[in-house]
Every structure is written in structure tokens, then in C-alpha cells.
N, C-alpha and C positions, 0 to 999 in steps of 0.2 A: 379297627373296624367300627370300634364305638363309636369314633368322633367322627369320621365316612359316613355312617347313619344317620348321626347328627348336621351332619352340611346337608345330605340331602332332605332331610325332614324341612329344614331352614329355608333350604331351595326354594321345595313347594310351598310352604307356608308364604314366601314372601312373594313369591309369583303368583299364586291366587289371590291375594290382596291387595293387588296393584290391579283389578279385572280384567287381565289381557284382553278378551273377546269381547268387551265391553270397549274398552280404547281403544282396540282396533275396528267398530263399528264405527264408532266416533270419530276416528281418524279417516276412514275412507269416506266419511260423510261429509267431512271438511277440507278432503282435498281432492271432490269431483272435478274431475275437469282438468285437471294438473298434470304437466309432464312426468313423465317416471323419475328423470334424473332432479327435478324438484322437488317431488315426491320421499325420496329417497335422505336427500338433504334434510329434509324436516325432522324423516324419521331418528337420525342422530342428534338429531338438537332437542328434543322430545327427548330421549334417551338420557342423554347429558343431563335437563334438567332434572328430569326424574331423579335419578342418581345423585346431585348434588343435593337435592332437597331429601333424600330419604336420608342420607349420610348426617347432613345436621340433624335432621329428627333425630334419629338414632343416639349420634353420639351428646346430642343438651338437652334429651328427656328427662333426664334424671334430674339436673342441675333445676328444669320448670319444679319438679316436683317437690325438693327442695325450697325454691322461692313460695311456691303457693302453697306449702305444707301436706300438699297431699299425699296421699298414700298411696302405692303401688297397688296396690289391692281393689282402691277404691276406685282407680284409673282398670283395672279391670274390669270391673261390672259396666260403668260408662261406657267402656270404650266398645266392652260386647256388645249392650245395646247400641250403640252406634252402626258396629257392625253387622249387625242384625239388621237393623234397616235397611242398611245398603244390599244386603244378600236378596231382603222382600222385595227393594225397589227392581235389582238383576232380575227375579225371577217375573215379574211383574211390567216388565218393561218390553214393549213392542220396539225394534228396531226398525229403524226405517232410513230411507238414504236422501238427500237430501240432492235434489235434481239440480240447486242453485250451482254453478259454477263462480260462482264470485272469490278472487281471492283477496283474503286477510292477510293484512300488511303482516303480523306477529302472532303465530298463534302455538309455538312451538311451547312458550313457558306457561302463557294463559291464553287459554281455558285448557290445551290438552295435559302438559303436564299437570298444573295444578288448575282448580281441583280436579279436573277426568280421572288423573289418574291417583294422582295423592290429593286422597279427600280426608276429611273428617276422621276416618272409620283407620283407614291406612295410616295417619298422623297418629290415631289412639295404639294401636297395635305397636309401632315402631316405638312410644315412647316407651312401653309396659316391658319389649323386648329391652330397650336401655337401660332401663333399671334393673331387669334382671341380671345383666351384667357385671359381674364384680372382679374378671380376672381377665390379664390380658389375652388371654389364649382366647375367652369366650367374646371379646369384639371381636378379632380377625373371625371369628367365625360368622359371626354376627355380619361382619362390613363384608366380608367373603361370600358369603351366600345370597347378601341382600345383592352384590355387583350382581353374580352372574345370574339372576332370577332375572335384573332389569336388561342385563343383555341378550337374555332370550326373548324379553318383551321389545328389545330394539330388534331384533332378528323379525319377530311377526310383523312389524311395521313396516319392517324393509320390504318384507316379502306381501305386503298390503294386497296388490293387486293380483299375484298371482294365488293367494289366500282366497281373495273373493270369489274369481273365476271357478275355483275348486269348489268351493264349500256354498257358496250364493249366500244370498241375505236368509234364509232360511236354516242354512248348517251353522252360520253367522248367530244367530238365536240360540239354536239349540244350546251351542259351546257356551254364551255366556247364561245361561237358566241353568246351566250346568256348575258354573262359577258360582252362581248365587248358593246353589246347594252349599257347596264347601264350604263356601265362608259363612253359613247360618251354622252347622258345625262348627267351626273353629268359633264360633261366637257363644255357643252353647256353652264350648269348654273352655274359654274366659270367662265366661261369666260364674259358671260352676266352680272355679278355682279361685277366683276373687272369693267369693259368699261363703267357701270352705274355708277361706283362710280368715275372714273377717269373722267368720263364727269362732274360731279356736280362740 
């Protein structure tokens, strides 16, 4: 049961940090005008990158920290304020759709996966989970929760337009003001946990 509680805590933690309702504004904003079965295509390649890029963070955060000598700790308070910003800018942020139909030859690794979705804030988070890491049980947990968060964030993508039809640009809003909340929390208690630990 312990470690069940544990996947799922990890779940949410890494699905809120990747902004689903945030990438998915972004994404329906980037691909007005598009076929569904094109649409769809995107969605798993976005997905994939996602994924491939959280994995390396994850698993050579530790190895940066090492090189540049810094401390787990001290990558926590950074990386809250980081994430702190990012939560201000969600709650802060008007979405809007973007009427251009023009399509982007490449847009599945840059700009949507990185940065949209693995920015700054989500690179800080993944390194500081890496480091906490010291036994193999707790990567599969770690690489296990971080897959199936991003494959629920490939699920919303898939389901992009039937998302919008449902909720519009306005329920679209809400969900990610909504994001930004949680992750001004979860940045609160990085950052509080870093400063408790750098005091001792």
C-alpha cells in the first residue's frame, strides 16, 4: 500500500509539472486548422519527446550535480523559485487561440515538447527527484510514474479536440489557473525543504 501511495503521489506530482492544460492550450493553438489524423500523429511524437527528455533529466541530474558541485538542496530552492514563476506566469496568463492556420514544418520536439512543456521549472524538479534517488526500487518508481503522467498528458493531446469542444477556451483557463495553483504549492514545499535542510 505504501509504495501504491507512493506511485500515485509521483503520478500527480509529475503530471502537474509538465502543465497539461497549459500544453494543451498550446497545442490546439498550434495546430488550428489540421486534420484530426494529423493532429493525432503530432500528439505521440510530442508524447515521445516528452518522455525521452524527462528520462535523461531524471536519470543525469545527479551526475550535473556532481560536475558543478552543487547541492541537492541548493537545486531546491532554485528550482522552487523557478517553479514558482512558472505557477505566477499559469495563473497569470490569458489563453488565447491563435486563428493562423499555417502549418510548422517541426514542431512536435521544439517549441511544444521543449520548452512548453519541459521548461526550466520541470528540468529543476526532475533533476532534485534524481538525486533523491539512491536505490533501485526508487528509479522504477520514479521512471514508472514519470511514463504514465506523460501518457496521460499524450491521452489529452489525442483527445485535443474533443477536450476543446467540451470545456472551450474558457474551461481551457480555468484547468490551467488551476495548474498554476499546485504547482505554487509543490514550489512552496521545495523550497521549504531545501532552506530546512540547508539550515540543519
Amino acid at each position: 500500500m505504501e509504495i501504491l501511495a507512493s506511485l500515485l503521489r509521483d503520478i500527480f506530482k509529475f503530471f502537474f509539472i509538465l502543465t497539461p492544460f497549459f500544453v494543451l492550450s498550446m497545442f490546439l493553438s498550434m495546430t488550428n486548422g489540421w486534420n484530426e489524423a494529423k493532429t493525432k500523429k503530432l500528439a505521440f511524437r510530442v508524447a515521445l519527446a516528452v518522455w525521452l527528455s524527462c528520462l535523461a533529466l531524471l536519470f543525469f541530474g545527479p551526475w550535473i550535480f556532481q560536475i558543478f558541485g552543487i547541492t541537492v538542496d541548493a537545486f531546491r530552492i532554485g528550482g522552487g523559485a523557478l517553479l514558482f514563476l512558472s505557477a505566477v506566469s499559469l495563473v497569470n496568463r490569458v489563453l488565447q487561440k491563435d486563428n493562423s492556420s499555417e502549418e510548422q514544418s517541426d514542431i512536435a520536439v521544439v517549441p511544444l515538447a521543449i520548452p512548453v512543456t519541459v521548461g526550466p521549472a520541470t528540468t529543476a524538479v526532475l533533476f532534485v527527484v534524481g538525486a533523491e534517488n539512491h536505490t533501485l526500487g526508487a528509479w522504477m518508481l520514479s521512471a514508472g510514474a514519470l511514463t504514465i503522467a506523460i501518457m496521460a498528458l499524450g491521452f489529452l493531446l489525442v483527445s485535443a479536440s474533443r477536450l476543446e469542444r467540451l470545456l472551450g477556451q474558457r474551461g481551457l483557463a480555468i484547468l490551467s489557473k488551476l495548474t498554476g495553483l499546485i504547482l505554487a504549492a509543490l514550489a512552496a514545499q521545495m523550497i521549504f525543504t531545501g532552506v530546512r535542510a540547508f539550515l540543519k
